[in-house]
C-alpha positions in Angstrom: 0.0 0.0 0.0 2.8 2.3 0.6 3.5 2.6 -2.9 0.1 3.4 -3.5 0.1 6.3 -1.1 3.5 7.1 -3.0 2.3 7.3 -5.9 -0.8 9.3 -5.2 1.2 11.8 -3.1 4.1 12.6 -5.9 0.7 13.5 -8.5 -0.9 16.1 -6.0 1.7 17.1 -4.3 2.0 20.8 -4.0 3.3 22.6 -6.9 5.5 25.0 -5.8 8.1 25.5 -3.9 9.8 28.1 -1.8 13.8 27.5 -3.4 13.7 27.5 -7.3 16.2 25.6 -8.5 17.2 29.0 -10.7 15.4 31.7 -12.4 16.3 30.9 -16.3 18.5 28.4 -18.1 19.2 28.4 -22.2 19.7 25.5 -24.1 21.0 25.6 -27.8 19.0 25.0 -30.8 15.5 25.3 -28.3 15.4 28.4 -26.1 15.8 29.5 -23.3 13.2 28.3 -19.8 12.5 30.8 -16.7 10.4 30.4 -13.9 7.3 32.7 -12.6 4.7 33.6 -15.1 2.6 30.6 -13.8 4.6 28.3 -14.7 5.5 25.4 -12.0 9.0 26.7 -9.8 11.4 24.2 -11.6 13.9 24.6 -14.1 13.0 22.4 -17.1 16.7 19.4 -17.1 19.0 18.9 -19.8 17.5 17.3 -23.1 20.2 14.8 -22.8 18.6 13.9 -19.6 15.1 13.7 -21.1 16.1 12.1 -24.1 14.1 12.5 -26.5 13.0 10.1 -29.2 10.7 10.4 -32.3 9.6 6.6 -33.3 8.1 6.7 -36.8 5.2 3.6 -37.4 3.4 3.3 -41.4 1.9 0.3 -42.9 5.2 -0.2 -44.5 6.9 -0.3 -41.0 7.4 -4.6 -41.2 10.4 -4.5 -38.8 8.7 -2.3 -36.2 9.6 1.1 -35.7 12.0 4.0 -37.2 14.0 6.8 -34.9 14.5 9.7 -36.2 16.0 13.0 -35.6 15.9 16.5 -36.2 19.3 17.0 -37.8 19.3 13.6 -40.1 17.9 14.8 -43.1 19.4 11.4 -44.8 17.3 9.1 -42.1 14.4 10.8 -42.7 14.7 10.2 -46.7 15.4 6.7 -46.3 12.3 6.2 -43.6 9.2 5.4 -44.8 8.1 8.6 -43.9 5.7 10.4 -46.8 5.0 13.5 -46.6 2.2 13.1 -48.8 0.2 11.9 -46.5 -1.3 12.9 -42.3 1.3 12.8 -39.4 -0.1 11.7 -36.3 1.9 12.7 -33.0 1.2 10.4 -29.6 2.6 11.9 -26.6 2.4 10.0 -23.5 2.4 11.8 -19.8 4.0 11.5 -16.3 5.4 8.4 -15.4 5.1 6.8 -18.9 7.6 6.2 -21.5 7.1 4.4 -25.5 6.5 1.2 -23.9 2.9 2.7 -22.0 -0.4 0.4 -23.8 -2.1 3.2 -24.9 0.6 3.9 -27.6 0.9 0.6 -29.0 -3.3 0.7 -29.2 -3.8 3.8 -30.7 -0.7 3.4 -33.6 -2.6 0.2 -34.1 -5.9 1.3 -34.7 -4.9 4.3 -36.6 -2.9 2.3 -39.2 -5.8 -0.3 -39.2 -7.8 2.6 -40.5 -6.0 5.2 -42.1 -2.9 5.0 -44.2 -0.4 8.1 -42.4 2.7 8.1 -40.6 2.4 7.9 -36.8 5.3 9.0 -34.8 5.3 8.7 -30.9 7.2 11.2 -28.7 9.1 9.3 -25.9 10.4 11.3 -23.5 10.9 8.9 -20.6 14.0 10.0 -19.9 12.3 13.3 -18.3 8.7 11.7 -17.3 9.7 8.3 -15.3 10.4 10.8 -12.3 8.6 10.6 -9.0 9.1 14.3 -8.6 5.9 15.1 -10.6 6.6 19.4 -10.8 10.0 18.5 -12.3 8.1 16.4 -15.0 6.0 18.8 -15.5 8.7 21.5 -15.9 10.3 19.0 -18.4 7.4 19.1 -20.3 8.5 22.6 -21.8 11.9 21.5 -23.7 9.9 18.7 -24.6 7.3 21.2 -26.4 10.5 23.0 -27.9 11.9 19.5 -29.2 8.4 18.7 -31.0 8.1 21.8 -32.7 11.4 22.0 -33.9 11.1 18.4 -34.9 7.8 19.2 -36.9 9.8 22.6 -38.6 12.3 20.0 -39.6 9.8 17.8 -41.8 8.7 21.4 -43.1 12.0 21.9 -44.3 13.5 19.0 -45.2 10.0 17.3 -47.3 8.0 20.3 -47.3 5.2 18.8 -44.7 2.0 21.0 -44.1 1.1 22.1 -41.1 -2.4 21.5 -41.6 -1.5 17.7 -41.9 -0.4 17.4 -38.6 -2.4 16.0 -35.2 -1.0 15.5 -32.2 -2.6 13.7 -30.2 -1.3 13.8 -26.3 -2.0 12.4 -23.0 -1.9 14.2 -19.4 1.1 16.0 -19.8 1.5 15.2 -23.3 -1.4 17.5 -24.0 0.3 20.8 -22.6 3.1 19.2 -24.4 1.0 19.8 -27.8 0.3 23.3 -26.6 3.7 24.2 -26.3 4.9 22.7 -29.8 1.9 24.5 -31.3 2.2 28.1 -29.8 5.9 27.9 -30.9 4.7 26.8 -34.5 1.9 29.0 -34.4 4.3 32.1 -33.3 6.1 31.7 -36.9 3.2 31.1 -39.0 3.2 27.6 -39.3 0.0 26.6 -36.9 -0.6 23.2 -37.0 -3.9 21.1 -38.0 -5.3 19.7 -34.9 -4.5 18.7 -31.5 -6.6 16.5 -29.3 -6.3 16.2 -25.3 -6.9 13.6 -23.6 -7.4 14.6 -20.1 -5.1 17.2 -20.2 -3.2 17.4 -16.5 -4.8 20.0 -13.7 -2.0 19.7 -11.4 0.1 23.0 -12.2 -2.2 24.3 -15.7 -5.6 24.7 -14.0 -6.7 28.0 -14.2 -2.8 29.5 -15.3 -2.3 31.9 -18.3 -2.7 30.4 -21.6 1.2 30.4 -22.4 1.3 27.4 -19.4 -1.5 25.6 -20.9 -3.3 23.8 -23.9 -5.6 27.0 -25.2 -7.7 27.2 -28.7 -5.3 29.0 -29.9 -2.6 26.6 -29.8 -3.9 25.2 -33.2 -6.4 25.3 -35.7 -8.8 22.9 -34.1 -8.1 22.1 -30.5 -10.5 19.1 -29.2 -10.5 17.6 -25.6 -12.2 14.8 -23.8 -12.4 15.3 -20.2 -12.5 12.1 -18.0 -11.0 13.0 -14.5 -12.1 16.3 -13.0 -11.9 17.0 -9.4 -14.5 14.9 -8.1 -16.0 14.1 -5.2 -14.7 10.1 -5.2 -11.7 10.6 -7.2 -8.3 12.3 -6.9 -8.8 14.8 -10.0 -5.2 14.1 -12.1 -7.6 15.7 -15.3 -8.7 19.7 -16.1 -11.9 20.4 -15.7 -11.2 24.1 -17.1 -11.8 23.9 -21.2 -9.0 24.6 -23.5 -10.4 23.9 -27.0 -12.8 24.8 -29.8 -15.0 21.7 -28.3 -14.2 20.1 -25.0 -16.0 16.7 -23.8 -17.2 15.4 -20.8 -18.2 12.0 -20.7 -20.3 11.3 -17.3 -19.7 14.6 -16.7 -16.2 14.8 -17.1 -15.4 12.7 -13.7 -16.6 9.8 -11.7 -16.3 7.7 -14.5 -18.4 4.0 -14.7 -16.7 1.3 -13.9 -13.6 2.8 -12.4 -15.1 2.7 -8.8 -14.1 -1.1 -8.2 -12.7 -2.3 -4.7 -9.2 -1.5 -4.5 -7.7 -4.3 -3.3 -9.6 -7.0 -6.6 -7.2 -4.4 -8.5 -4.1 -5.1 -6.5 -4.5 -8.9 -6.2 -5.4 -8.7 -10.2 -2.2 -6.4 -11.1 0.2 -6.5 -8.3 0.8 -3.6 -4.9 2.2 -0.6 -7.2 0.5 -1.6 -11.0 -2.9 -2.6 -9.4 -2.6 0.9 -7.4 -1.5 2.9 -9.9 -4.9 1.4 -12.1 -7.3 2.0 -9.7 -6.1 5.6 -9.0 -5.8 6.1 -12.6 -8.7 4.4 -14.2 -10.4 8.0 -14.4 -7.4 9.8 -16.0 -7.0 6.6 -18.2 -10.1 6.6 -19.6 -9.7 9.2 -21.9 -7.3 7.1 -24.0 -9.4 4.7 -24.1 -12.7 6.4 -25.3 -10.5 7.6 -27.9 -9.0 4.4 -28.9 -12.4 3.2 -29.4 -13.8 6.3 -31.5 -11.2 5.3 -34.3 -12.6 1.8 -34.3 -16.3 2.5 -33.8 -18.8 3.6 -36.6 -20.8 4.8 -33.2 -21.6 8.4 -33.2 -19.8 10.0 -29.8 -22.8 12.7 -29.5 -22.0 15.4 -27.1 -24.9 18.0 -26.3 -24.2 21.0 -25.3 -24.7 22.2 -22.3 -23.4 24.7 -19.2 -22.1 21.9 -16.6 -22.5 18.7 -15.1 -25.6 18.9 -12.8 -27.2 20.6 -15.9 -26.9 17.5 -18.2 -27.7 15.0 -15.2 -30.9 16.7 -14.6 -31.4 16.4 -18.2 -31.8 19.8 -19.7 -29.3 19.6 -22.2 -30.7 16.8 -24.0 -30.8 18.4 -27.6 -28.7 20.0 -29.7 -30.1 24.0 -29.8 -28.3 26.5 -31.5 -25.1 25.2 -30.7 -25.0 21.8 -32.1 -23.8 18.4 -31.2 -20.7 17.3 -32.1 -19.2 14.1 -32.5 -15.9 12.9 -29.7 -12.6 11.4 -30.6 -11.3 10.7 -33.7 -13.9 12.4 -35.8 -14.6 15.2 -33.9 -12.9 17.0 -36.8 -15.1 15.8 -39.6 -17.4 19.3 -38.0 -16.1 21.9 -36.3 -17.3 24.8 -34.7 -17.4 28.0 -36.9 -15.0 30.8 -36.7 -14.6 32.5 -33.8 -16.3 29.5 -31.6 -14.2 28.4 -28.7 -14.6 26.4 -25.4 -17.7 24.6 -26.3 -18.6 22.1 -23.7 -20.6 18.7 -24.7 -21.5 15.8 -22.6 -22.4 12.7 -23.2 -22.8 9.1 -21.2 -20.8 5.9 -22.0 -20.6 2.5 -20.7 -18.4 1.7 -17.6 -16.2 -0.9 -20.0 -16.0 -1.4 -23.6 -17.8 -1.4 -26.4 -17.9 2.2 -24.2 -20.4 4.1 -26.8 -24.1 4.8 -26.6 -26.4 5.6 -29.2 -28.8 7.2 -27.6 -29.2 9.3 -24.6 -32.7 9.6 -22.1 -33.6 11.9 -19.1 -35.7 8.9 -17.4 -37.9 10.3 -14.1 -39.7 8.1 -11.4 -43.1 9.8 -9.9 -43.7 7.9 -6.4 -47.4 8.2 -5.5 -48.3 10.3 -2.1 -48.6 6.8 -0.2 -44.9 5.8 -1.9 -43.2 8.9 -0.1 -43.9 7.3 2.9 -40.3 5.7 2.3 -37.3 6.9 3.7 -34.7 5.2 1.3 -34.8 3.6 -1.8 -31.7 1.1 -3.0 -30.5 -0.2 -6.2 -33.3 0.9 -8.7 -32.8 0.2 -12.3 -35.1 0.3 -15.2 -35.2 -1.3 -18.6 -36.6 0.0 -21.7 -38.7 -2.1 -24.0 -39.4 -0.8 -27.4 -40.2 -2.5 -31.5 -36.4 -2.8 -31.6 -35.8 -5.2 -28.4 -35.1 -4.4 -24.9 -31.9 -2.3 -23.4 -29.5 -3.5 -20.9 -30.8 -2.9 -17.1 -29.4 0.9 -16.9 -28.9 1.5 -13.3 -31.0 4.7 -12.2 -29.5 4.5 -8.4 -26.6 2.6 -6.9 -26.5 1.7 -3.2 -28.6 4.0 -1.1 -30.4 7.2 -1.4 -32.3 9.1 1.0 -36.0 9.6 -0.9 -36.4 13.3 -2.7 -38.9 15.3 -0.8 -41.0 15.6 -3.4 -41.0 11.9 -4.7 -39.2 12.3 -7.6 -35.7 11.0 -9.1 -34.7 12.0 -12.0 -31.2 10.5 -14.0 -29.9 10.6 -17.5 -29.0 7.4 -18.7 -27.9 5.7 -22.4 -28.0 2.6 -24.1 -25.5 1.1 -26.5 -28.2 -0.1 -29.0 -31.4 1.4 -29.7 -34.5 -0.1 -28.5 -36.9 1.8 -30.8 -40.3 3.4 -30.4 -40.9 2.6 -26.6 -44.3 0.6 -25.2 -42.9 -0.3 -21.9 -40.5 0.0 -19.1 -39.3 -2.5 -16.8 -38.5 -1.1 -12.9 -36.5 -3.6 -10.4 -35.6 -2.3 -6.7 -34.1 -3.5 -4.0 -34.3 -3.8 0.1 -31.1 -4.4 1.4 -30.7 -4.7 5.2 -28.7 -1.3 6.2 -27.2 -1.1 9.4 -27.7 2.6 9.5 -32.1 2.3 8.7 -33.5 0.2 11.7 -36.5 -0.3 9.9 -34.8 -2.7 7.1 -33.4 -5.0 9.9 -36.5 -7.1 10.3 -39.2 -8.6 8.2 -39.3 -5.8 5.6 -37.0 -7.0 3.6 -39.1 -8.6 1.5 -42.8 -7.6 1.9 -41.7 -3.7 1.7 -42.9 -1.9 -1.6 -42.9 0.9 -3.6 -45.4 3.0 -5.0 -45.0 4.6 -8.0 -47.1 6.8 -9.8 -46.0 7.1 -13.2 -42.4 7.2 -15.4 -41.7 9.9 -17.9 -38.8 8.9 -20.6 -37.3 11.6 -22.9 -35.2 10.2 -25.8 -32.5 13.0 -26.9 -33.1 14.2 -30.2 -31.5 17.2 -32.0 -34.0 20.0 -31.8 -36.0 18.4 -29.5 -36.8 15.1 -26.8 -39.7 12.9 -27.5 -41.4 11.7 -24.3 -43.1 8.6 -23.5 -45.4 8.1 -20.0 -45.9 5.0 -18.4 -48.7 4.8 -15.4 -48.5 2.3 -12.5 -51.0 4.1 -11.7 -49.8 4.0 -7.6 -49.5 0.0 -7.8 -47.1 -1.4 -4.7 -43.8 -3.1 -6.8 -42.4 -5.2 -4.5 -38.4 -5.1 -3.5 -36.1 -7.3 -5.9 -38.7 -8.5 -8.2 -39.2 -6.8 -12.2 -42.4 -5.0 -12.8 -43.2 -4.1 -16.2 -45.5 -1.0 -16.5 -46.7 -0.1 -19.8 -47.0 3.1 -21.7 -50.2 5.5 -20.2 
């Protein structure tokens, strides 16, 4: 466990620190780094110390991978670099190198798909540290390497900025801010970058020269999978930094990832199966993505001002704004001119396939005699329809205390689409609960519910469709399926 709490301390530590290691250091051929302006209060090291590496990967790459440099103009001509076609940049974060899975998936499932080169930046060398504000320093030079590696391919094979993506990770996606505000600064701004949970610790809320910002490239896109939560130990921004930032489950808290703690370390070992489960939110974001280049499922986000906006489901349409599609395709439409900061949420399975197809604001109207009830646990609800029936989409987990005035409302999705709905399927439970005296005898299975009527609104673009079903006040008794049909 120590390693656990080792881990977890060195990514929230605090930030600053009362002796800077120096004010400014230069290093040829980049620039020159200082401290203050925002910026965490470490020097960035040597790039001999972060070392660097640009690892090219085509369909042509049979024997695995190809380094190249920024001063090999003959290695890059016999690589199977073409300039012809899209360059896709992977930049892992803090306490990764080339090896991390997401890199391998992604450079797979992009070549499966597209035919473009795909070059990962490993920088191990200055992100396998403990000492998380010195990796984030780091992080700078690393920014200065990419875009000077980027201006090389300009120069050398005449490579168009609007063919580039770079695509980074935690850290790696202040990483593609920095390469593309130097790029930017000499007229060469780049195509696209896309965060994946970009990092809070050190960039949330700083000036835009610290951080990932719209500006950093022509179309900035982010997916935002581990804010600071309640339950979770917020490694991810919660602060938007591009044209269209997403937040699936509301940008935290993510499904699935609340698993007991010690199934993780008996699956994956004391530091690995710690480092997952404190991770699995910040993770997630690679993942979503991974799947969006293999998925022919449309990633809607709807727009909307914030989390508890979307879960009490009034931002199930598309208004004036739009939707727009996450991950890989979130380029295919983009917001017009001028448009920044958009945020869209969405809700995705807690384990892959992770994408749902549709999206509904589902609401449970207790009778008068129903309110009675001081609790309610484990309620979950199915929706029949001339398509087939969804999965069982959990409306509560564990315990809540009962709303005063009867109601709960959640949003929920479903991978497939059960079609015109004629009927709903509720399921409850009664689980003895040490801290509700009245669940310790006999109720557990006479106790019932009342409920008055269920309202269903499916997402649509311009507006929801809504379906009632009427129980009419009937008692459903705990852990048994009652189907109510449509009023």
């Amino acid at each position: 466990m120590s390693q656990v709490v080792l881990f977890t301390w060195c990514a929230l530590t605090v930030l600053s620190s009362s002796q800077a290691r120096g004010e400014t250091v230069c290093y040829p051929e980049l620039d020159c780094f200082s401290t203050g302006g925002g910026f965490v209060d470490r020097l960035p090291a040597e790039p001999v110390t972060i070392n660097t590496h640009f690892l090219l990967f085509t369909r042509n790459s049979l024997y695995g991978e190809q380094f190249l440099r920024h001063n090999a103009p003959a290695g890059l001509l016999d690589s199977h670099f073409n300039s012809s076609k899209d360059t896709k940049f992977l930049v892992h974060g803090y306490m990764d190198d080339r090896t991390e899975e997401w890199l391998v998936m992604t450079t797979d499932a992009i070549l499966a798909r597209d035919d473009v080169n795909v070059v990962i930046v490993d920088w191990g060398g200055g992100a396998m540290e403990l000492d998380y504000s010195q990796v984030a320093a780091n992080a700078r030079v690393v920014g200065a390497e990419l875009a000077r590696f980027i201006s090389f391919l300009k120069e050398e094979v005449d490579v168009s900025g609007r063919s580039i993506h770079i695509i980074g990770h935690s850290l790696g996606a202040h990483i593609a801010g920095y390469a593309g505000q130097r790029l930017a600064t000499t007229g060469s701004k780049i195509g696209r970058i896309t965060a994946l949970d970009p990092a809070e610790p050190g960039f949330q809320g700083t000036p835009p020269h610290v951080r990932l910002d719209p500006s950093d490239a022509m179309f900035v896109d982010a997916i935002h999978t581990d804010g600071e939560g309640e339950m979770d130990l917020g490694f991810g921004m919660s602060q938007p930094v591009g044209h269209l930032d997403f937040y699936p489950n509301g940008g935290r808290d993510q499904p699935g990832c609340s698993d007991n703690l010690l199934n993780s370390i008996w699956d994956h070992g004391l530091f690995h199966g710690g480092k997952d489960f404190v991770t699995c939110n910040h993770k997630r974001a690679h993942r979503l993505f991974v799947e969006s280049i293999r998925s022919t499922c449309p990633w809607r986000g709807y727009p909307c001002a914030g989390r508890e906006e979307f879960q009490r489901g009034d931002c199930l349409t598309c208004g004036a704004t739009g939707c727009y599609k996450m991950g890989y395709d979130a380029v295919e439409k983009t917001p017009p001119s001028g448009t920044e900061l958009v945020k869209l949420y969405l809700t995705t399975e807690g384990q892959s396939p992770y994408c749902h197809r549709h999206e509904y604001r589902v609401e449970i109207i207790l009778s008068n005699n129903g309110i009675r009830r001081r609790f309610i646990n484990n309620l979950s609800i199915r929706l029949r329809g001339s398509r087939g029936v969804s999965p069982e989409l959990k409306l509560i987990s564990g315990s809540e205390p009962l709303s005063r005035e009867g109601r709960y409302v959640r949003v929920v999705g479903t991978p497939q689409d059960p079609g015109f709905l004629h009927s709903v399927d509720l399921r409850w439970e009664n689980d003895r609960m040490w801290y509700v005296p009245s669940s310790w005898w006999g109720m557990r299975t006479t106790a019932t519910l009342q409920v008055d009527r269920v309202l269903v609104d499916t997402a649509g673009a311009q507006s929801v469709d809504r379906d009632e079903f009427c129980a009419y006040g009937r008692p459903l008794a705990a852990n048994q399926i009652h189907t109510i049909h449509i009023c």
